[in-house]
C-alpha positions as CSV (number, residue, x, y, z in Angstrom):
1,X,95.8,-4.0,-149.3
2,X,96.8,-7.4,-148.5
3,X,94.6,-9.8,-146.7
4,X,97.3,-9.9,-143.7
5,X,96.7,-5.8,-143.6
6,X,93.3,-6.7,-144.0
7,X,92.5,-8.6,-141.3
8,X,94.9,-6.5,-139.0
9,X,92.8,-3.4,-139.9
10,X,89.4,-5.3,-138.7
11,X,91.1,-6.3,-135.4
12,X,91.8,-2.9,-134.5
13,X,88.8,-1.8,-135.5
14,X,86.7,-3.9,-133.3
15,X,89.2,-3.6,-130.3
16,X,88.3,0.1,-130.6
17,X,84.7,-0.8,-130.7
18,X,84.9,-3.1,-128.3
19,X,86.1,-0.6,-125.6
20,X,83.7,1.9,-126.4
21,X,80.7,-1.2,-125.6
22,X,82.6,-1.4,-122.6
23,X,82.8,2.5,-121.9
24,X,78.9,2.5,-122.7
25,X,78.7,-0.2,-120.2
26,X,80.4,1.1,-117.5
27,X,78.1,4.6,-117.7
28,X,75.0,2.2,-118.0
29,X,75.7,0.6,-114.9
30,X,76.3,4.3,-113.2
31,X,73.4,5.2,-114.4
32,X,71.6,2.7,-112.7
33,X,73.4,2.8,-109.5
34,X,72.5,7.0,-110.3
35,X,68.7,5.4,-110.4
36,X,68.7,3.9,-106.9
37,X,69.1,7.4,-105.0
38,X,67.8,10.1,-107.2
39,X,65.7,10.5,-110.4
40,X,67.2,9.9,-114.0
41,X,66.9,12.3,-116.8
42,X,64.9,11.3,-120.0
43,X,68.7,11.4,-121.7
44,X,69.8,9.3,-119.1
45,X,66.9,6.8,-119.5
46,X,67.5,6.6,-122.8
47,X,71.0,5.7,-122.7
48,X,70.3,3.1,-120.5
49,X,67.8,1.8,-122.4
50,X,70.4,1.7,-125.4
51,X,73.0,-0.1,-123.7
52,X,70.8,-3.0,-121.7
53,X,69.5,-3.4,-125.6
54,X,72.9,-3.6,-127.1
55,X,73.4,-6.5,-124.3
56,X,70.8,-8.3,-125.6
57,X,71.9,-8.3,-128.9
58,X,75.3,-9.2,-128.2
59,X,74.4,-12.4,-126.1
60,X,73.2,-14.0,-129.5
61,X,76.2,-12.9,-131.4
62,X,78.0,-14.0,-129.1
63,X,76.5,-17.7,-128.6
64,X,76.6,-18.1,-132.5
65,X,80.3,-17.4,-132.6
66,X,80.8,-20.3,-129.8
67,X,79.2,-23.0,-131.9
68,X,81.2,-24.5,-134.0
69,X,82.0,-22.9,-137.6
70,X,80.5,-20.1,-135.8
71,X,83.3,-17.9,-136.6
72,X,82.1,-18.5,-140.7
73,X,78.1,-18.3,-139.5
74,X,78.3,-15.2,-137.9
75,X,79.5,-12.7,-141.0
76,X,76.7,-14.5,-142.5
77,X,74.1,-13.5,-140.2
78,X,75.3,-10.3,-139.8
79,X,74.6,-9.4,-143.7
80,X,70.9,-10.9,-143.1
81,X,70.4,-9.2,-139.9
82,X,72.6,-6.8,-139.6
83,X,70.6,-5.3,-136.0
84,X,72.2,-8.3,-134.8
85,X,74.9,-6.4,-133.5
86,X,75.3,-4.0,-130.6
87,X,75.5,-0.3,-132.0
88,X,79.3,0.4,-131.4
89,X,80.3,-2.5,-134.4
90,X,77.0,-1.5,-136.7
91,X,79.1,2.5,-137.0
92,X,81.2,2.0,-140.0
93,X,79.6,-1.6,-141.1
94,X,79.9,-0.4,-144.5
95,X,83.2,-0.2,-144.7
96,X,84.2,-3.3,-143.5
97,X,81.8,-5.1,-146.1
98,X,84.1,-3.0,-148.4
């Protein structure tokens, strides 16, 4: 595969994993709106929980790819910390490192 195919393969990839963090979102924030009349399941608590956590982590992420050169620092600190990222992109981590 040639690098052009390469890197068209890991943009599509994270678009895809992008909308499911935005899917994911979009049920947290039901959820919670869920919470404000009625009680949540422990399954629902737990989702939450998952998501606002995948928020946090993508906030850093997010600021190191800002700075400048972050673009080169962030593959980087993904391979040291690779709970860096929000769950959606760690599914199938191994075979972009591939």
């Amino acid at each position: 595969m040639t690098s052009l195919e390469e890197i068209k393969v890991l943009l599509h990839r994270n678009k895809l994993r992008l909308a499911q963090e935005l899917k994911q979102s979009k049920e947290a924030v039901f959820l919670i709106k869920k919470a404000t009349h009625s009680s949540l399941s422990d399954d629902e608590k737990e989702k939450i929980r998952i998501q606002l956590l995948d928020i946090c982590k993508a906030i850093p992420a997010l600021a190191v790819f800002l700075l400048p050169g972050g673009a080169l620092l962030l593959p980087l600190l993904i391979k040291l910390i690779p709970d860096i990222l929000p769950s959606a992109f760690q599914e199938d981590l191994e075979e972009d490192v591939e």
